[in-house]
MARSE-725966 format. One record per residue: x, y negated, z negated of N, C-alpha, C in turn. Coordinates in steps of 0.1 Angstrom, whole numbers, plus 5000, padded with zeros to 4 digits. Layout:
XYZXYZXYZ ...
//
This chain:
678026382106677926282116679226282125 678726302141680426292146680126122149 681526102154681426012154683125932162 683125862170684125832179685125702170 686125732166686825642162688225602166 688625472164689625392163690625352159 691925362159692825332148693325162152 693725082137694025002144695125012152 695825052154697425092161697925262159 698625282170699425382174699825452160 699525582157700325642140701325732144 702425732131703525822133703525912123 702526022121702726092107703026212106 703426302097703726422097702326512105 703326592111701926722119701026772115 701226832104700626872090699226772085 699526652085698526602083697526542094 698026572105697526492120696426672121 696826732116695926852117694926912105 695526812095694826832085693626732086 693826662098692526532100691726552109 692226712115691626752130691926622143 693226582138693426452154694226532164 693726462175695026522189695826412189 697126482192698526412191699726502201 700726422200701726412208702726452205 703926562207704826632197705826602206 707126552194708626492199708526372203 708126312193708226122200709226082199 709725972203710825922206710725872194 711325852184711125772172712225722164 711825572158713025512149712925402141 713525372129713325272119713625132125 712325062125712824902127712224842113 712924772108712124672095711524752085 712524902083711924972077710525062078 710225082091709125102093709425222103 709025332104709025432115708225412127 708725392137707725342144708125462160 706825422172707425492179707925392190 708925402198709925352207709725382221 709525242231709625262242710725342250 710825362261712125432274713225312270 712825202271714125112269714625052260 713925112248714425082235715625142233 716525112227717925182221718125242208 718725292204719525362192720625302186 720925212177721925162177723025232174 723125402168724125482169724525512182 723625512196723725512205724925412214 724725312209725325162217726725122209 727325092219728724962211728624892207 728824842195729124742187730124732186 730124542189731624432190730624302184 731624262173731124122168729824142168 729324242161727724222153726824262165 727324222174726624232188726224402195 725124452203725124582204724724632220 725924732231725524702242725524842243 725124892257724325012261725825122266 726725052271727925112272729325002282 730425062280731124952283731224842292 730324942302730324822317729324702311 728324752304728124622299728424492288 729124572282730124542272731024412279 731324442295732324342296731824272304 730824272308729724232318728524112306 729324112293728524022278726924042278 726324192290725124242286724524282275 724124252265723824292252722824302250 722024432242721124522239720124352231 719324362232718924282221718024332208 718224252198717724302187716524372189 715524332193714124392192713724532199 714724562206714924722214716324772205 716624752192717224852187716424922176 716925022173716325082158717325192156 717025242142718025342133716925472137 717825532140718225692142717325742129 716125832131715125892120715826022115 716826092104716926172107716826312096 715426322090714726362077714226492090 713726572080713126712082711826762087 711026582082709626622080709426602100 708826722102708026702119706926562122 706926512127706526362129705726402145 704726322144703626362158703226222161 703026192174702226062177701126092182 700325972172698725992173698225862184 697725862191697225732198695925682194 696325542195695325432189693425462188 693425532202692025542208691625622211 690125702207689025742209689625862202 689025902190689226052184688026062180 687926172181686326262179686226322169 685626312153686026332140684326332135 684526412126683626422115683526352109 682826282108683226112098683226142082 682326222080682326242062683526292058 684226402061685426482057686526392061 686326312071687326272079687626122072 686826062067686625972063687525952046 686926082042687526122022688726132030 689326182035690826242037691726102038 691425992053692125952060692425862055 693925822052694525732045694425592054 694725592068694625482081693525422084 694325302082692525162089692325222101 690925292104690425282114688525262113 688125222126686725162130686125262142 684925262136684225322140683425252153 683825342166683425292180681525332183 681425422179680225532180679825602172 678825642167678625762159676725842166 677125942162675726072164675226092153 673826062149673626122136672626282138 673126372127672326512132670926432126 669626512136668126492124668126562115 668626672114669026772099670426792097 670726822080671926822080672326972083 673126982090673727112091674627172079 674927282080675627352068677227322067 677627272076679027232078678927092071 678027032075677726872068677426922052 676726982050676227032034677527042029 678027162032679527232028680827112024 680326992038681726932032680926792020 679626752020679426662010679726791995 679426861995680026941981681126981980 682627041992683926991989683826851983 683426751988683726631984683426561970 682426631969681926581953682226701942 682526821946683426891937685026831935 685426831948686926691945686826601933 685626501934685626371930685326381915 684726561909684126591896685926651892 686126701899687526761888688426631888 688826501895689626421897689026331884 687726361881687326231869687126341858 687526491860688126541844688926551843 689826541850691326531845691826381845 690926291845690926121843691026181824 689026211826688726241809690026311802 690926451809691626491803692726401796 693326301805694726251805693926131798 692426081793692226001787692726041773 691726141769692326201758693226231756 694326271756695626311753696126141752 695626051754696725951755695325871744 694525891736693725821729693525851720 694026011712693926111704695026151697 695926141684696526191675696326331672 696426431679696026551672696726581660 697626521660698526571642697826511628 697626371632696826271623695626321624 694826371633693426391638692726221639 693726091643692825981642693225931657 692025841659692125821677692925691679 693825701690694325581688694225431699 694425311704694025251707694325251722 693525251734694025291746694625141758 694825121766694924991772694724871764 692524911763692124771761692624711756 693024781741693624751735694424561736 695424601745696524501749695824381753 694824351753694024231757693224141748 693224231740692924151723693824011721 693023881718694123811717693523731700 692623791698691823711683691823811674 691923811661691823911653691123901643 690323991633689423981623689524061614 689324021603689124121593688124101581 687424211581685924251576686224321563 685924291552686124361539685324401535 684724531528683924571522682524531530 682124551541681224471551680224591552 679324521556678024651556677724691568 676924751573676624811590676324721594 674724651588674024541597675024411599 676224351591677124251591677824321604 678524441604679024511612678924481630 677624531628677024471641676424371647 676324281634676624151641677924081646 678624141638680024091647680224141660 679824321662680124371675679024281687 677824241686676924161693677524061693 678723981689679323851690680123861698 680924021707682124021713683324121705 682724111691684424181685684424341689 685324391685685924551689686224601672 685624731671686824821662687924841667 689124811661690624841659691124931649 690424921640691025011626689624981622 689825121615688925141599689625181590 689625101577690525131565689525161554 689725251552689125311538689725311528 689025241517689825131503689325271492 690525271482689825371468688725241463 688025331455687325291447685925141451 686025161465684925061475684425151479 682925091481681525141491682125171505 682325041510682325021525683725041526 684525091542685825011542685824911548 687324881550687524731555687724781570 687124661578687724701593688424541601 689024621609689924531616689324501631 688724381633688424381645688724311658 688824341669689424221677688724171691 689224111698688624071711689323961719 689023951732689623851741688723701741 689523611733689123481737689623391747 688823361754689723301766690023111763 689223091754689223001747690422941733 690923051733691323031718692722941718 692822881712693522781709694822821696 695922871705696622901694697122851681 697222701682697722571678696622581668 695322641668694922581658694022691647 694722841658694422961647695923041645 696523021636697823061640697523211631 696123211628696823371616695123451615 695123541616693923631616692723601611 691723561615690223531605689923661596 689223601587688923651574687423671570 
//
């Protein structure tokens, strides 16, 4: 789908990525930090490494200096002075692929227009399967880093992940049978532990859950 879009405001990003979005842009902007923010700067904005400073105050050069012409705050900014190449993108009408362009682009922008093909073409094919090959390795290496962080490989026992931390009630099930078992899990509770007792059938299990209800004051110690 092409499609004509919008940004909400003027961007200042590296080149690299202004090409990695297929946008047209502007090389050598005038650019500089206000409020923390890189931004790009009009003809009569200033530099404040540029200007004199006397008493806090910041002027364009001496004649105005004695002439009490002073730069004012909102036309100064800090001097950008990092490595990375910086390009200006303008606000309005860029001509983009919306599917590709869309997965990539970190910036609010709205869409003015769009074309839809009546068939998908092979470039459209191509990039919905970059995109969902992306989105299949980004959620195995979720599963990966799940595992490693839920798994004891020395103990070989699994251990308890986030949810965990939200447990605010706790239980304990003795010698309990499946069907008891799962009536507790149909009530809300969680496995936490399973303890396996010598010389018992069942083990004991530890179970827990979030009450949003629960009243500390008047369960001060683990059910039984």
């Amino acid at each position: 789908m092409i499609s004509l879009i919008c940004f909400e405001e003027s961007l200042i990003i590296p080149k690299e990525e202004a090409e990695n979005l297929n946008l047209s842009y502007k090389t050598d902007p005038k650019i500089g930090y206000m409020n923390d923010k890189l931004q790009l700067m009009s003809s009569y904005d200033r530099y404040k490494e540029d200007c004199i400073e006397k008493d806090g105050k910041y002027y364009k050069d001496n004649d105005d200096m004695e002439k009490g012409k002073k730069v004012e705050n909102y036309y100064l900014y800090i001097k950008y002075t990092g490595n990375v190449d910086y390009v200006h993108v303008e606000k309005d009408n860029h001509l983009v692929d919306l599917l590709p362009f869309a997965t990539k682009c970190q910036h609010k922008f709205f869409i003015a227009q769009s074309v839809k093909s009546k068939e998908p073409t092979i470039h459209n094919i191509n990039a919905i399967l970059q995109t969902l090959t992306e989105k299949a390795e980004k959620i195995n290496h979720l599963v990966d880093k799940m595992k490693e962080n839920t798994f004891n490989s020395k103990t070989n026992v699994h251990v308890g992940g986030g949810l965990i931390t939200t447990y605010n009630d706790l239980l304990l099930k003795e010698d309990i049978c499946t069907d008891a078992l799962q009536s507790d899990l149909n009530n809300g509770w969680r496995i936490i532990a399973v303890c396996n007792q010598p010389d018992q059938r069942r083990p004991d299990y530890i179970l827990g859950r979030y009450n949003p209800q629960l009243e500390v004051a008047e369960k001060p110690d683990a059910g039984r």
